[in-house]
C-alpha positions in Angstrom: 68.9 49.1 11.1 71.0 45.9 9.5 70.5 44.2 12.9 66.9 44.9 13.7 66.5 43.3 10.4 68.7 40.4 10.8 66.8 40.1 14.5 63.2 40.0 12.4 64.4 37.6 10.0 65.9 35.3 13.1 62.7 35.5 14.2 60.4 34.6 11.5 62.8 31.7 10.7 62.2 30.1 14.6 59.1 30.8 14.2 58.7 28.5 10.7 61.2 26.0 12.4 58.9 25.6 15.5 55.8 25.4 13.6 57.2 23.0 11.7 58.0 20.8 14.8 55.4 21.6 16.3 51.6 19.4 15.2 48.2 19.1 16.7 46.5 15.7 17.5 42.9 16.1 17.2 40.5 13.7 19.2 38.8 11.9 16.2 42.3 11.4 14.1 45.8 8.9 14.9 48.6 10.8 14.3 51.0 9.2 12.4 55.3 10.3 12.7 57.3 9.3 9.8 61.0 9.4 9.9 62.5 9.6 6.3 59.8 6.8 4.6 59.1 5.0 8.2 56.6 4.8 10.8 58.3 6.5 13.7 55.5 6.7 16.3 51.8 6.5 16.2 50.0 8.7 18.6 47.1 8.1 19.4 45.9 10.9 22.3 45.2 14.4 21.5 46.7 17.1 22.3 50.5 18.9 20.9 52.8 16.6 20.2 56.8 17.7 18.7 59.1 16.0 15.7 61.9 17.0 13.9 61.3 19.2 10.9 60.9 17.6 7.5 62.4 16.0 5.7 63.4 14.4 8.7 60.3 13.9 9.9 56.6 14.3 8.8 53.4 13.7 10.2 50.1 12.4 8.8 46.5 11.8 10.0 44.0 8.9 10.1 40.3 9.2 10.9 40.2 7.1 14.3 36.1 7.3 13.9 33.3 5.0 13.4 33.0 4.7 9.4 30.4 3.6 7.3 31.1 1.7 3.7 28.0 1.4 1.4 27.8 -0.9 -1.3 28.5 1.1 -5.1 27.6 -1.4 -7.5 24.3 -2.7 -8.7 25.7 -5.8 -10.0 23.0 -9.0 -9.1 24.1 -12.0 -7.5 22.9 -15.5 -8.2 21.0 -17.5 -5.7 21.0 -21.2 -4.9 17.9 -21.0 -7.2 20.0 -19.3 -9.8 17.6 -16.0 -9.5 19.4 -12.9 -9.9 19.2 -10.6 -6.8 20.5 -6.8 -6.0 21.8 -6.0 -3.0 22.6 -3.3 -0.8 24.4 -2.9 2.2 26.6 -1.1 4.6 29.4 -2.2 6.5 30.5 0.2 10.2 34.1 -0.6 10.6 36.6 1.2 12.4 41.0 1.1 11.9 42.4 0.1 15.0 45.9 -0.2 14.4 47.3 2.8 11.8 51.1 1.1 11.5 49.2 -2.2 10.3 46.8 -0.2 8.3 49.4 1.7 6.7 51.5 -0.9 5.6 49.4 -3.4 4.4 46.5 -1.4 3.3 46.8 2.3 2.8 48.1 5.7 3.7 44.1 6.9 3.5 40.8 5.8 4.8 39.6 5.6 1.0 42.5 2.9 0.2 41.3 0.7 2.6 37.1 1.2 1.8 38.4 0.0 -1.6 40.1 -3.2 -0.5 37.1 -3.5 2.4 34.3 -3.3 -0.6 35.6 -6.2 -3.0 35.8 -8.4 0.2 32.5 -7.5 1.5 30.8 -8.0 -2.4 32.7 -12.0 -2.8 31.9 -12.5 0.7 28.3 -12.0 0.0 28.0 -13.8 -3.3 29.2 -16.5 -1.6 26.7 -16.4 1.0 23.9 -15.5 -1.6 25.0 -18.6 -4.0 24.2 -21.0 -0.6 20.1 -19.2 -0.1 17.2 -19.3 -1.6 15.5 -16.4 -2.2 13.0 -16.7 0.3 16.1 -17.5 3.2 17.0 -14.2 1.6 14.5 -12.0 2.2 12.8 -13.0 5.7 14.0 -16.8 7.1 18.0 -16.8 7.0 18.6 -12.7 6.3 20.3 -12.1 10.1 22.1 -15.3 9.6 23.8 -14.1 6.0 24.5 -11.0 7.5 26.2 -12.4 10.7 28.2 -14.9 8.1 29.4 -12.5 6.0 30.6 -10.5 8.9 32.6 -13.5 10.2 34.4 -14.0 6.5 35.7 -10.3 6.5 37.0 -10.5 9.7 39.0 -13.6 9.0 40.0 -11.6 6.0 41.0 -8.6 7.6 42.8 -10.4 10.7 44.5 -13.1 8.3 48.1 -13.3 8.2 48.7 -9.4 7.1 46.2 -7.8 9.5 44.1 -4.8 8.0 44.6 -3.1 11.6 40.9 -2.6 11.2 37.5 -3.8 13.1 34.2 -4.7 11.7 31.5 -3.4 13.8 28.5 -4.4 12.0 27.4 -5.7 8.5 23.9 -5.1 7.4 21.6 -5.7 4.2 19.7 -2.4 3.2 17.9 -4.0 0.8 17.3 -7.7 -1.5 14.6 -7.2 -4.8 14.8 -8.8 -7.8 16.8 -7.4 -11.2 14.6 -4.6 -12.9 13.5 -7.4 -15.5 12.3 -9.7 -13.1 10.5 -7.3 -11.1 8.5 -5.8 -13.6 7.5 -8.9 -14.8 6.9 -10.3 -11.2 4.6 -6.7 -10.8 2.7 -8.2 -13.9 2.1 -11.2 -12.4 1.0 -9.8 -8.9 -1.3 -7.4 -11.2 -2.9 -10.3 -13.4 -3.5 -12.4 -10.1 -5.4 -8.8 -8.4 -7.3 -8.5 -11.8 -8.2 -12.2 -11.3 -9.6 -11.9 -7.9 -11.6 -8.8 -8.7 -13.0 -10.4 -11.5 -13.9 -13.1 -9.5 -15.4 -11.1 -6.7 -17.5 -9.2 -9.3 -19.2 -11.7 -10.6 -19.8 -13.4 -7.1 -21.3 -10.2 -6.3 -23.5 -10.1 -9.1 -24.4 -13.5 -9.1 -25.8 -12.8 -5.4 -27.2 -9.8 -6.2 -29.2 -11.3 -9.6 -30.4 -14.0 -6.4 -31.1 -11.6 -4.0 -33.0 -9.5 -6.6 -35.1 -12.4 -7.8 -36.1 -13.9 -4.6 -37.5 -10.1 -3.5 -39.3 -10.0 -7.1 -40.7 -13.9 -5.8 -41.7 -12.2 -2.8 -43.2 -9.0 -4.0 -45.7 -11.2 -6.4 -46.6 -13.6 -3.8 -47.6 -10.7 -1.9 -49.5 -8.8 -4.7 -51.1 -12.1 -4.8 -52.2 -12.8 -1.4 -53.3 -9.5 -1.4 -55.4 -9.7 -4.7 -56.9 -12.7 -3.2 -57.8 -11.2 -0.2 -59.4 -7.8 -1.5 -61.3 -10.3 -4.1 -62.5 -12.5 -1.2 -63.5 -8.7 0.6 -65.1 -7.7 -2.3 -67.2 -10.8 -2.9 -68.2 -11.0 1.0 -69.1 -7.1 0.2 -71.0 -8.4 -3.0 -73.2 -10.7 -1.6 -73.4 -9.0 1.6 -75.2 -6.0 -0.4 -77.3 -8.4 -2.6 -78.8 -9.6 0.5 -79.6 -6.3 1.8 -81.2 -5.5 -1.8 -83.0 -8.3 -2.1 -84.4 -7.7 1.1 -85.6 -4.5 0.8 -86.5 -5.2 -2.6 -88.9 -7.6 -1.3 -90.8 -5.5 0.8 -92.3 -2.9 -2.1 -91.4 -4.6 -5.3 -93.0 -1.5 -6.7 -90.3 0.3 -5.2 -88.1 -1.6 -6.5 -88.8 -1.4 -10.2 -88.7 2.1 -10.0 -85.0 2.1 -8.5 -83.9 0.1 -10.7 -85.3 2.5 -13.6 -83.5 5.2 -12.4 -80.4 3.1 -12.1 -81.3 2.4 -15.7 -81.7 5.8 -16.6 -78.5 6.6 -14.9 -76.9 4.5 -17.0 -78.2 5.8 -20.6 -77.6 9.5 -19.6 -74.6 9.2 -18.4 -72.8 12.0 -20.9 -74.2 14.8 -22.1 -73.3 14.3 -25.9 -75.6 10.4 -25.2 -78.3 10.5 -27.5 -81.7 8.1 -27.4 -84.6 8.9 -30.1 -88.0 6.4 -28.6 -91.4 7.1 -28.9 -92.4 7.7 -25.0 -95.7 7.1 -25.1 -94.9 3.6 -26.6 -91.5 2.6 -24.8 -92.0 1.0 -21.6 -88.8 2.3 -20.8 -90.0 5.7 -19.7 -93.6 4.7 -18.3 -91.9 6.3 -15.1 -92.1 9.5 -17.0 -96.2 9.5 -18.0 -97.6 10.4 -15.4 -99.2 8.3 -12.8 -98.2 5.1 -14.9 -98.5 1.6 -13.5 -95.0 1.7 -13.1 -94.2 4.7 -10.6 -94.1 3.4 -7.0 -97.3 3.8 -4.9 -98.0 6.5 -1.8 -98.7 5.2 1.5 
């Protein structure tokens, strides 16, 4: 029983000894081999790999990948016009070397997007302090970008080496301090105001014209055509006077007694119209009496 025991603990003691000679590369990571403090060997392929158990050796791990740093602060930066600017970027950089990285940056990816941000930020200000605002924003942007990249790569590849590689540099975004924009907002919003206004009363001023040249229109028509019905009706007038006067002319007796009934039309036109004469007297109603010199004759 004492030596199955003693076998079982031989085991599990290999087995804690191998596995702690024994590590595992992965494919996105450079595994680093330290012998007591030192860099012993970088590897750099996948795969299982072998070292002496600690403390005689250890082993630790750096992201080989593609990594992206993005600006923290909100700090503005002057221009050559002395306007204040925010800016955010991003920086895609990459370590390339982990025995450089490691001694003269840091044991950890994060070490080393410290050191990368404050060179990035000057590097920028720098730029920013040589543009104008409006190189900033459309004419020069590419060309601040591609500058500032150069100035972190002389940085990083000085005389201590970062191990590192800068694979791009890019502005996210330039826009005024919150101050400045909200009063730049004010003015854009005064100027619209200002061209409305301006607009409005353009459009009324051509609508007051349009309006009063159709008014100038609709009376000169109104007129033309009150002129015309006059002229119609004074043609009509005289046309019917003629015809009158015509037949008029050819029994005059007739005629008198028309025109009495037109006349007696005319006074008995309502019914509440009330006449008190003496008919026998009046010569207004000789019609009336009989077979008075005033009725019209039979032929």
């Amino acid at each position: 029983m004492n030596r199955l025991g003693f076998i079982f603990s031989a085991l599990l003691v290999a087995l804690a000894l191998a596995s702690s000679m024994l590590f595992v590369v992965d494919q996105r990571q450079f595994g680093v081999v330290y012998a007591l403090g030192q860099i012993k060997e970088v590897i750099t392929e996948p795969g299982l790999n072998f070292k002496l158990p600690p403390p005689f050796q250890n082993v630790s791990y750096i992201d080989k990948r593609l990594l992206t740093l993005e600006t923290s602060d909100t700090e503005p930066m002057l221009t050559a016009e002395k306007q204040r600017m925010v800016i955010d970027w991003y920086v895609r950089w990459r370590i390339t070397d982990p025995t450089q990285y490691i001694r003269n940056v840091g044991l950890t990816e994060a070490d080393g997007a410290n050191q990368l941000n404050r060179v990035v930020r000057n590097a920028f200000q720098e730029e920013i302090n040589k543009r104008t605002v409006k190189e900033l924003l459309a004419t020069k942007r590419e060309a601040i970008t591609a500058d500032v990249k150069a100035e972190v790569l002389d940085k990083v590849k000085g005389s201590k080496p970062w191990g590192v590689d800068i694979v791009d540099v890019r502005i996210t975004r330039a826009d005024y301090v919150d101050a400045i924009t909200e009063s730049v907002y004010r003015r854009m919003e005064a100027e619209r105001k200002r061209v409305a206004n301006e607009l409005r009363s353009t459009g009324a001023a051509e609508g007051e014209k349009i309006r009063a040249d159709a008014d100038r229109q609709r009376e000169v028509a109104v007129a033309n055509a009150y002129r015309d019905a006059q002229k119609i009706k004074g043609e009509g007038d005289a046309e019917a006077a003629r015809i009158y006067a015509e037949a008029f002319g050819r029994d005059p007796q007739f005629a008198q007694f028309y025109r009495s009934l037109d006349a007696y039309k005319a006074s008995f036109n309502k019914k509440s119209d009330v006449m008190v004469v003496d008919p026998a007297s009046s010569e207004f109603f000789k019609v009336f009496r009989g077979n008075a010199a005033g009725a019209p004759s039979k032929k």
